[in-house]
C-alpha positions as CSV (number, residue, x, y, z in Angstrom):
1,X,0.0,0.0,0.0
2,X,1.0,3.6,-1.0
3,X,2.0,5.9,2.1
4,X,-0.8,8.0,0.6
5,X,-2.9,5.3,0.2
6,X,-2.5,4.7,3.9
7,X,-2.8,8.3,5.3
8,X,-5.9,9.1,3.6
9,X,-7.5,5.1,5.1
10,X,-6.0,6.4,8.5
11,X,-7.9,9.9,8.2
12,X,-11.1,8.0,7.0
13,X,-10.8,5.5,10.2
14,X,-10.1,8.3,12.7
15,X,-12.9,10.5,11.4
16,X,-15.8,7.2,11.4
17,X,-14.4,6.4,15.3
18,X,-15.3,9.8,15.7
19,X,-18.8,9.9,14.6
20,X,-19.3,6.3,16.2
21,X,-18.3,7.8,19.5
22,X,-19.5,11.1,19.2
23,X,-21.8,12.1,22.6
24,X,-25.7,12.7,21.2
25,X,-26.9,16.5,21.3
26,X,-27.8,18.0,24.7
27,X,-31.8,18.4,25.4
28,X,-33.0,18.0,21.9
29,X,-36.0,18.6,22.7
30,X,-35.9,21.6,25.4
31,X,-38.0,20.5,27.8
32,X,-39.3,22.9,30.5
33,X,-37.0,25.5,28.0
34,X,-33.2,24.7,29.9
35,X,-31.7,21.4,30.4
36,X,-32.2,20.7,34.0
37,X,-30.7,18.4,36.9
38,X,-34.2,18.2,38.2
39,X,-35.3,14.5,38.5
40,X,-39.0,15.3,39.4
41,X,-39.9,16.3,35.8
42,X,-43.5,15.5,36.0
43,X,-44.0,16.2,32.2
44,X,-46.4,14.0,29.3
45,X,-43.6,11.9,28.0
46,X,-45.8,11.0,24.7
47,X,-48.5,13.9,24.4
48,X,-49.6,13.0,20.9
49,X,-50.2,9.0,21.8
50,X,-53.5,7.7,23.5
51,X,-53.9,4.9,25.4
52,X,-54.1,2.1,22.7
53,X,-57.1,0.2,22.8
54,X,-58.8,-2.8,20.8
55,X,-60.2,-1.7,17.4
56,X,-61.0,-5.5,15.9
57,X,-59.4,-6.6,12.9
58,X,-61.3,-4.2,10.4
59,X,-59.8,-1.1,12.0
60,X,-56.8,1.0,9.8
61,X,-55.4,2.9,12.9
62,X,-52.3,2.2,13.6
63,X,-52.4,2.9,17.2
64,X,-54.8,0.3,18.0
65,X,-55.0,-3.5,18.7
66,X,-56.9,-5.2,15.9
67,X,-56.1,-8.8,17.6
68,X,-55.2,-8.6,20.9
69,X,-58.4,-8.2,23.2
70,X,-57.0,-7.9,26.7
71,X,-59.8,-9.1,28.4
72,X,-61.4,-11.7,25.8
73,X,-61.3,-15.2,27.0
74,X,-59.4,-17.9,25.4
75,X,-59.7,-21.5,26.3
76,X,-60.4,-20.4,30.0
77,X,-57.8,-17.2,30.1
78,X,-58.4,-14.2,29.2
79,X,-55.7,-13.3,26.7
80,X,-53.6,-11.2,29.0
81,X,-53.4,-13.9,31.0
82,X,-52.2,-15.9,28.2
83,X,-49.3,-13.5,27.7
84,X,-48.6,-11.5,30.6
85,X,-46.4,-9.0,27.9
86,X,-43.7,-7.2,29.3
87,X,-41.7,-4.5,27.9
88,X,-37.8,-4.2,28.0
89,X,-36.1,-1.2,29.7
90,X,-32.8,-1.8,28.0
91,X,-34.5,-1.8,23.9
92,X,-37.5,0.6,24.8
93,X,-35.6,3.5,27.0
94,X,-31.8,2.7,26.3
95,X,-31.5,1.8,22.6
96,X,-29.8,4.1,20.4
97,X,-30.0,2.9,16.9
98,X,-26.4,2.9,16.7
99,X,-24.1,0.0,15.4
100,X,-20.5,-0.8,14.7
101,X,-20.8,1.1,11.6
102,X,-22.9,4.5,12.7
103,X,-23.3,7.0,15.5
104,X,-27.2,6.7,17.4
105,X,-30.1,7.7,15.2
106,X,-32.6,8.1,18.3
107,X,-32.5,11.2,21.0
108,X,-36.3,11.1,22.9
109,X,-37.4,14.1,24.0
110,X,-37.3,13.3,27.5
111,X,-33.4,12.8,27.1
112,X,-30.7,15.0,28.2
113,X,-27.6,13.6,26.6
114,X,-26.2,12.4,30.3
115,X,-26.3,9.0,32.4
116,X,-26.9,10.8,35.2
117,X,-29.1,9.4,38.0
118,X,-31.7,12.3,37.1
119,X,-32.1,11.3,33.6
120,X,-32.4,7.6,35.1
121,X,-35.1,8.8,37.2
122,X,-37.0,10.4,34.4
123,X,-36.1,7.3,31.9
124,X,-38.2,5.8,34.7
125,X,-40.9,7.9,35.1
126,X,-41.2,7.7,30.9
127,X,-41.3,4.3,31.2
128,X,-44.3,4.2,33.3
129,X,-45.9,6.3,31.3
130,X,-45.8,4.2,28.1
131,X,-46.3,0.9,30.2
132,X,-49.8,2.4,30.8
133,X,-50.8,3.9,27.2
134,X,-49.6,0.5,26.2
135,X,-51.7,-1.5,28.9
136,X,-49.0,-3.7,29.5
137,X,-48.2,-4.7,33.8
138,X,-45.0,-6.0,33.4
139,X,-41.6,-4.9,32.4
140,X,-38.1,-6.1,32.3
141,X,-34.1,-4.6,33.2
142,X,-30.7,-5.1,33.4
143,X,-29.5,-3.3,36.9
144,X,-26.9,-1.4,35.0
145,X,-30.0,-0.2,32.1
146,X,-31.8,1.5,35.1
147,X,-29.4,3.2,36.5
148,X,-25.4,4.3,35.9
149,X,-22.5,2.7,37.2
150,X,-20.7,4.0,40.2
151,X,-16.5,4.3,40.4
152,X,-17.4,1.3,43.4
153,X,-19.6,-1.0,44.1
154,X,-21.0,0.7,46.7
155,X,-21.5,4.1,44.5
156,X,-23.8,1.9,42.0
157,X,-25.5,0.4,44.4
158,X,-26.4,3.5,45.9
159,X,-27.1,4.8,42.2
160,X,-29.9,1.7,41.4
161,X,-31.4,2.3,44.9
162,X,-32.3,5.8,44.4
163,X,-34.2,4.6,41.2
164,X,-35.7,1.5,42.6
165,X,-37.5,3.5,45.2
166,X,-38.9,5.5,42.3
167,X,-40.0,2.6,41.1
168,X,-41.4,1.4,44.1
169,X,-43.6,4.9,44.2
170,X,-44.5,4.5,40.8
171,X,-45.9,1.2,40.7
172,X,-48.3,1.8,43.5
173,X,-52.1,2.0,42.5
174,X,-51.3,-0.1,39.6
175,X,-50.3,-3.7,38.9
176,X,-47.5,-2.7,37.1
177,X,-44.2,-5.1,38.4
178,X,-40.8,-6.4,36.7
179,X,-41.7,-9.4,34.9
180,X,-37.9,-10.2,35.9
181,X,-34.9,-8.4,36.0
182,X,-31.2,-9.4,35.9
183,X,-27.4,-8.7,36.5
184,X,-26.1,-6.9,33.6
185,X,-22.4,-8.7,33.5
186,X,-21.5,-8.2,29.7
187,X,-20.6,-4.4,29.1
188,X,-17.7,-3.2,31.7
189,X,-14.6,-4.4,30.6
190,X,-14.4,-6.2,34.2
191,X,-16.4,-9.0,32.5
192,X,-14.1,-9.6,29.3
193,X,-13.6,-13.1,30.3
194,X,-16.8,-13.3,32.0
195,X,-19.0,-13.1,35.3
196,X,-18.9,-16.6,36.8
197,X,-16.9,-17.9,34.1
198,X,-14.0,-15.9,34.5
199,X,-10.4,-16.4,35.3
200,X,-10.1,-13.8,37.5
201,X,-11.5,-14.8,40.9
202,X,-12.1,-11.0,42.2
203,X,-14.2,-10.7,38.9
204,X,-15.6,-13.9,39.9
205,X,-16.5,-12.2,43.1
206,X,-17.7,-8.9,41.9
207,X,-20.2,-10.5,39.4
208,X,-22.1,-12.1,43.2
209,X,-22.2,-9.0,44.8
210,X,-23.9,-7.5,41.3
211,X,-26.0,-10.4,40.9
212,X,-26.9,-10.3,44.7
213,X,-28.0,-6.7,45.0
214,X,-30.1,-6.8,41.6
215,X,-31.6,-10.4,43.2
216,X,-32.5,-7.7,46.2
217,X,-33.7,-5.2,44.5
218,X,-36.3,-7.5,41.7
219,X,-38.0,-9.2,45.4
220,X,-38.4,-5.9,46.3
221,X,-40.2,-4.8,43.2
222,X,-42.3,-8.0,43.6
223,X,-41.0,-9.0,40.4
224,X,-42.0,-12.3,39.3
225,X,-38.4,-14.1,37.9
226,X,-34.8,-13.3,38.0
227,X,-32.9,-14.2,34.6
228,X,-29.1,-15.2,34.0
229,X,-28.0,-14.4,30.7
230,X,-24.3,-15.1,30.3
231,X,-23.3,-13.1,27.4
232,X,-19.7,-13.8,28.1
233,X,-20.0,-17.2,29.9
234,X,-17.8,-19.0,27.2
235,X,-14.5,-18.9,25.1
236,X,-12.8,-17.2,22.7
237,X,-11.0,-20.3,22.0
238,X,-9.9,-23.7,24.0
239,X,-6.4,-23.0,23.6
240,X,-6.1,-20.5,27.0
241,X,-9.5,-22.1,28.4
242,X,-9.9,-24.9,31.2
243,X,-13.7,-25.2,30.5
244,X,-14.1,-28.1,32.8
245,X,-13.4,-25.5,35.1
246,X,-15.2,-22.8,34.1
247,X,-18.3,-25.2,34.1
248,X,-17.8,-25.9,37.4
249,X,-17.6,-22.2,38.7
250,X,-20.4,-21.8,36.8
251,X,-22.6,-24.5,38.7
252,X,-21.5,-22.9,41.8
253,X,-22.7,-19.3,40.8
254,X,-25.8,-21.2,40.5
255,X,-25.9,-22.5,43.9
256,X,-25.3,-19.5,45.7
257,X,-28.4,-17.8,43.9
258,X,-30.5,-20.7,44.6
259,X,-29.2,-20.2,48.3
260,X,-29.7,-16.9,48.5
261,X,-32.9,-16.7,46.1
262,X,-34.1,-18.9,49.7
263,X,-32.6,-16.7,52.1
264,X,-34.5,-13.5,51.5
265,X,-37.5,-15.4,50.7
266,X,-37.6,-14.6,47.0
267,X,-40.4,-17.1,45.1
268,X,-39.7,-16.1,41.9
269,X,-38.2,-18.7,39.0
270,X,-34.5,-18.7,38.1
271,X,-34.3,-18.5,34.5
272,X,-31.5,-19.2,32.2
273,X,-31.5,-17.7,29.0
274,X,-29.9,-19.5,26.2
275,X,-27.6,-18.1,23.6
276,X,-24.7,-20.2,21.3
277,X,-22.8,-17.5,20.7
278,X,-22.1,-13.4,20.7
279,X,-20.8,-11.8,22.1
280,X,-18.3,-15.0,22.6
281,X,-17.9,-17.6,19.6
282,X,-18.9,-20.8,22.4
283,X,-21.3,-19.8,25.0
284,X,-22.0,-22.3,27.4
285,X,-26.0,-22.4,27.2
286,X,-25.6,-23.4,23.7
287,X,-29.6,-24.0,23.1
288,X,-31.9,-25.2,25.8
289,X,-30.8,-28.9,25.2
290,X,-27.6,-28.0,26.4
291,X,-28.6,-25.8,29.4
292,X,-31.2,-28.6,30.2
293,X,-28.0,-31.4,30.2
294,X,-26.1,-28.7,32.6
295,X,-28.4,-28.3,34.9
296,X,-28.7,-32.6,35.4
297,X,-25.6,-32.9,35.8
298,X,-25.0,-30.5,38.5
299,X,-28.0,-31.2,40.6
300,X,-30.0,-27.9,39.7
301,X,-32.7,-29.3,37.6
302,X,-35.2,-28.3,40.0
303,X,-34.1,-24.9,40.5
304,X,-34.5,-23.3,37.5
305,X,-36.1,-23.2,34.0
306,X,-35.7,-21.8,31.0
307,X,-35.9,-17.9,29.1
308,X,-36.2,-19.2,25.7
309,X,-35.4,-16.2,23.1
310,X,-36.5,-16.9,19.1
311,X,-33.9,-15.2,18.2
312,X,-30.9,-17.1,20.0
313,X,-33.0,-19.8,18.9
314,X,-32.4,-19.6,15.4
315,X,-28.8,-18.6,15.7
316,X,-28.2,-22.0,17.9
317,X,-29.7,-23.8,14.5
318,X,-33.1,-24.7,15.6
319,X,-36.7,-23.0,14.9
320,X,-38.6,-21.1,18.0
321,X,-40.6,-23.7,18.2
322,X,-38.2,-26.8,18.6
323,X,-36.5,-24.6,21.9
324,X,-40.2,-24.0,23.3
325,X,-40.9,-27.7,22.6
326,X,-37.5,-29.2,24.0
327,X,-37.8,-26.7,27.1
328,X,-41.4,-27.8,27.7
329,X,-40.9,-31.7,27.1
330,X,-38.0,-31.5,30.1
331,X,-40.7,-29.7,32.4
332,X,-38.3,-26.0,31.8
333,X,-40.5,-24.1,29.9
334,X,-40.7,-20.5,32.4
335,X,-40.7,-17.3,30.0
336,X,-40.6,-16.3,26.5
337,X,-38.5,-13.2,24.6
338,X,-40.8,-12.7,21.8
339,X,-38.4,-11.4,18.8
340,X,-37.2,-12.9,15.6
341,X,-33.9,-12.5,13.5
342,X,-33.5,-11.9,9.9
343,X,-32.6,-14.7,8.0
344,X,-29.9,-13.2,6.0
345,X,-28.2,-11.8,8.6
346,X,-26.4,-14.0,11.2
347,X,-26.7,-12.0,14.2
348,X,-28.9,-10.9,16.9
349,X,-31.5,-8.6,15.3
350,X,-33.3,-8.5,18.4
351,X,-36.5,-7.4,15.6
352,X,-39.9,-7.6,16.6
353,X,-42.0,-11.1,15.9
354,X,-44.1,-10.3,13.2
355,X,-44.1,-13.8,11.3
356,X,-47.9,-14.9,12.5
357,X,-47.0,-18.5,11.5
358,X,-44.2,-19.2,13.6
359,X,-46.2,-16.6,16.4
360,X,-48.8,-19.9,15.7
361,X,-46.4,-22.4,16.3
362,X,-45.3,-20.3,19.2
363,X,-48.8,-20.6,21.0
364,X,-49.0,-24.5,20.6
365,X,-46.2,-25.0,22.8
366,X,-47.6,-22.8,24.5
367,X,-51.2,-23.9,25.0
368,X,-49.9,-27.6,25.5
369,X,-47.4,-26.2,28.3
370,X,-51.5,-25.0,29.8
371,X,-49.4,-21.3,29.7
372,X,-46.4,-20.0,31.4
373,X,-47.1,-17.9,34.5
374,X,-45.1,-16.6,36.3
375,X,-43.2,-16.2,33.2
376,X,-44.4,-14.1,30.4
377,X,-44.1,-12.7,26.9
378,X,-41.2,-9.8,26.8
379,X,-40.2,-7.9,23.9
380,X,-36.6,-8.3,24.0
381,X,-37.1,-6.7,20.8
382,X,-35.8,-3.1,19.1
383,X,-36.9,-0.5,16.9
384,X,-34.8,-1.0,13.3
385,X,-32.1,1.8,13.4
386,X,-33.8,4.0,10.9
387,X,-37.0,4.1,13.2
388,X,-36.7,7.5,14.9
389,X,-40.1,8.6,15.9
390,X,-41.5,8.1,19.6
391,X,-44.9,6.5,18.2
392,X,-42.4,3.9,16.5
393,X,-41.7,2.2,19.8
394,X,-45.7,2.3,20.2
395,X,-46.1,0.7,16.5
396,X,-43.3,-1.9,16.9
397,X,-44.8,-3.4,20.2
398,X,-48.6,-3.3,19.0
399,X,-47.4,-5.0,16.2
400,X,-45.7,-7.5,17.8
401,X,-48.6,-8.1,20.5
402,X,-51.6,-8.3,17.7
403,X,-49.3,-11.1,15.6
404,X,-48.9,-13.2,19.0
405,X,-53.0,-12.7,19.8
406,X,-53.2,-13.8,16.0
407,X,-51.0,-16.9,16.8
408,X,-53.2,-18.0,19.5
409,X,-56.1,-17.6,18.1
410,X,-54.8,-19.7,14.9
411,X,-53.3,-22.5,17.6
412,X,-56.7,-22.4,19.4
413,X,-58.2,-23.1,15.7
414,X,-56.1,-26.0,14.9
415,X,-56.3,-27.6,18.3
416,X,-60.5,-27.6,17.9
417,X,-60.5,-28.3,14.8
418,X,-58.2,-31.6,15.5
419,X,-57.0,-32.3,11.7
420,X,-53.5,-31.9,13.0
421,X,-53.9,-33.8,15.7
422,X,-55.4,-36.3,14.4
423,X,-52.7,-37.0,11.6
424,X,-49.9,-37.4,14.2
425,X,-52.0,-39.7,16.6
426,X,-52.8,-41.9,13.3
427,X,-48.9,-41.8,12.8
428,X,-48.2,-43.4,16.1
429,X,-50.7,-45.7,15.7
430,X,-49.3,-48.8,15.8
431,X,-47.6,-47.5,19.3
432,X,-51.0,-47.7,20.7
433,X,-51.0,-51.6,20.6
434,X,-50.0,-54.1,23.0
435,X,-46.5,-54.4,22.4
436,X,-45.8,-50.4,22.1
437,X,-47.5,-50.3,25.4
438,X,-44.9,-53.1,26.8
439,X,-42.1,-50.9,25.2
440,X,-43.0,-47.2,27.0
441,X,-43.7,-49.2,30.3
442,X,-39.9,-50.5,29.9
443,X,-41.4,-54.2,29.9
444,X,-39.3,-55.2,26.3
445,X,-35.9,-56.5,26.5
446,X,-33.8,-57.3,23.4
447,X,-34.6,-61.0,23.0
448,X,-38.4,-60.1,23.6
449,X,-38.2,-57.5,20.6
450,X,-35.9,-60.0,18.2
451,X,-38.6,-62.7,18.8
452,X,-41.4,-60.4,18.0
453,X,-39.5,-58.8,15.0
454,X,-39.6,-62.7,13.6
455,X,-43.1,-63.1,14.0
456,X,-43.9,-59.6,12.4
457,X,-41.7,-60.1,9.8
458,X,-40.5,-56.8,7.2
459,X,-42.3,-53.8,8.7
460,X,-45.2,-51.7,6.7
461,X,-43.6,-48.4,6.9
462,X,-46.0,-45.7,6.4
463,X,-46.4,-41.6,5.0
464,X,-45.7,-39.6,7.3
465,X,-48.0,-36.9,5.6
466,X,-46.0,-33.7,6.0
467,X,-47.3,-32.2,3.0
468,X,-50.7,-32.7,4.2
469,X,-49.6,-31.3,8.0
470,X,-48.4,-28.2,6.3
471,X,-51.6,-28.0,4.3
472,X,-53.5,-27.9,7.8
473,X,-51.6,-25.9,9.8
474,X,-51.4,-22.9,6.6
475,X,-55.3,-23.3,6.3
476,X,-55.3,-21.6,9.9
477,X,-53.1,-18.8,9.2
């Protein structure tokens, strides 16, 4: 390469980190007409939205629900209940639109350009605010999303107290609670190597005393779960990695939260969230086989179930449905992140589910798991970066909330109807006889199957009729 040639690529490189870090603009929308401190700002977050309200399918407004009735029962639920949606503080309140390759696209009014308690406070109050117009009672956070981080431990936790009591004062006269919340043990460069994974025992340390306190503060909330997502509970590569080790520190961050989950009388579910990969290239909840064959072996089956995402799902090579299905079969089934990816990009999206027949296929784990409470639905979900209006974070969510009332309603549709149904049970069929009966019950050794293999002679094999499933499950959609 030219020494020109190289100059002008270093200007170009110097001038991109620059716009990539570049702080947002100060108070872009001058509220109260200064930037103030003041985190008391009592202000209409979203003046110009109403509270959203069921329409029916015929309706054209786009700030309406035309499939999901709140209080409209469903197989014995009312479709709330089927749901329980919850809305993510971290997308929702601290998503930027920005990327590796741009600056953020999206400053809210309500913003001030600082991470300053204050503008926690009011992130907060803003949150509530569209929790309501949405007519949604459950949310979810990462500790360090609702509040900054201190220069100690003691500093941050002092920080995420001061907005928990907010909190605390918000929620009262409403039903509104944390769906869950969780440690957010990915983003300070502490956690490079990991939280419970790492090599670093003081990290190792520091990531109990963070999970501890955000344990505290999500009882106190009356939230429902607690969720462990290790973003950075894996490796890089085996070459610098004991990973029998790591799996065992691992286990044993797990048994001090189900120890202390007991000690301060915390009745929520322990959830692990399953992801293959990214931010590492091997995390160690693969998919929720994997986490499932983890928890056996160290004794903590009964302790915790599972946050299955649709996303991670299809980057761990499966569909949404086969994690709901593999989670439910093993009894793990606890809470759903209701997104998608797109499937020419091999990342996390994090984009809202819109797809209304895997939403379908969604609900009939769903329906056969006789629902999920205390878990729930939660948008773990983000406006696209070129989304920069405020009623875009209304859109995207009653989006994603009509095509998972249109998925149950479709499930509910082929489940009464019983074509489906009926296909697989006529598939199995020969399963219901005497000596498939004697097989399931364990009652069939070896010789006992080689004698009756002789006396069957070759096998009739027959269609499994996928074709024709397909047929049935699109005449739903």
């Amino acid at each position: 390469m030219k020494k020109v040639e190289f100059f002008m690529l270093l200007l170009c490189f110097i001038a991109a980190s620059f716009l990539v870090s570049a702080d947002p603009p100060t108070c872009p929308a001058d509220l109260g007409g200064k930037c103030s401190d003041s985190d008391d700002w009592q202000g209409d977050f979203f003046p110009e939205i109403p509270k959203i309200k069921y329409e029916g399918p015929s309706s054209k407004n786009p700030l309406a629900y035309r499939w999901y009735n709140a209080e409209e029962e469903i197989l014995g639920k009312k479709m709330k209940d089927w749901f329980r949606f919850s809305v993510a503080f971290w997308h929702t309140f601290r998503g930027t639109g920005g990327d590796p390759f741009g600056a953020a696209t999206k400053y809210w009014p309500w913003e001030d350009g600082t991470n300053s308690v204050s503008m926690a406070k009011r992130r907060m109050r803003a949150n509530f605010e569209f929790l309501k117009k949405l007519g949604v009672d459950w949310w979810c956070f990462h500790d360090r999303d609702i509040a900054p981080d201190g220069t100690t431990l003691e500093e941050s936790n002092k920080n995420l107290d001061e907005v928990i009591e907010l909190a605390k004062e918000l929620q009262k006269g409403s039903k509104i609670k944390p769906l869950w919340g969780t440690a957010q043990l990915f983003l300070h460069p502490r956690y490079m190597h990991g939280g419970a994974t790492s090599s670093e025992v003081g990290v190792y340390a520091y990531a109990a005393a963070q999970v501890k306190k955000a344990m505290e503060v999500t009882h106190y909330l009356g939230g429902e779960n607690y969720v462990f997502w290790g973003g950075r509970e894996g490796y890089q590569t085996l070459l610098n990695t004991d990973m029998g080790r790591e799996l065992d520190h691992l286990a044993r961050f797990f048994e001090a939260a189900v120890a202390y989950k007991k000690k301060i009388g915390f009745k929520g579910t322990l959830l692990i969230e399953p992801k293959p990969q990214e931010p590492t290239k091997h995390q160690y909840d693969w998919d929720a086989a994997t986490a499932a064959n983890f928890l056996r072996k160290y004794g903590l089956i009964d302790e915790f179930k599972l946050n299955i995402e649709c996303n991670h799902a299809t980057l761990s090579g499966h569909t949404c449905h086969h994690e709901l299905e593999t989670a439910r079969i093993n009894g793990l089934l606890g809470n759903i992140d209701a997104n998608t990816g797109d499937a020419q990009t091999g990342w996390d999206t994090d984009q809202f589910l819109t797809d209304v027949g895997e939403a379908t296929m969604v609900m009939m784990s769903v329906i056969k798991n006789g629902g999920i409470a205390p878990g729930g639905f939660n948008f773990d979900a983000k406006l696209r970066r070129e989304s920069t209006d405020v009623e875009d974070l209304f859109i995207a969510h009653i989006s994603g909330m009509d095509t998972m009332a249109r998925g149950l309603r479709n499930a509910v549709k082929i489940l009464e109807e019983g074509s489906l149904s009926e296909l697989v049970r006529k598939r199995y069929a020969t399963w219901d006889s005497e000596l498939g009966k004697q097989i399931e019950e364990g009652k069939a050794d070896f010789e006992y199957l080689e004698k009756k293999a002789k006396e069957f002679g070759e096998p009739k094999v027959s269609s499994a009729k996928q074709e024709l499933a397909e047929m049935i499950f699109q005449s739903a959609m």
